[in-house]
C-alpha angles and dihedrals in degrees: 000000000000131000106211115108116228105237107250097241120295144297140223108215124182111230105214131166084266105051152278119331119193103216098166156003128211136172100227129052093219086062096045092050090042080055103042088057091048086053092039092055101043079051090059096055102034110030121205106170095275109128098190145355112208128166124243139191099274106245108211115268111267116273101038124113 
């Protein structure tokens, strides 16, 4: 039995001079990347403060488990 935790999809998080931001979660890696360079690009044009979006391993929501 092991006891690693397969992560729960993936999810999109906005990197910012604050902090880190979740903005979405999605099951597979491929949507999460289609989704990071949507974001990436709309940042570019239209600035906002957020320096990055990258895509990370989902951890599950608080209170399960």
């Amino acid at each position: 039995m092991s006891n690693r935790v397969e992560p729960e999809g993936f999810e999109v998080v906005a990197v910012t001079l604050f902090g880190k931001i979740g903005v979405a979660r999605y099951p597979t890696l491929e949507q999460a990347e289609w989704r990071v360079r949507e974001l990436s690009e709309e940042a570019e044009r239209s600035p906002r403060g957020y320096v990055q979006y990258l895509v990370r391993p989902a951890r599950p929501p608080k209170g399960r488990g």
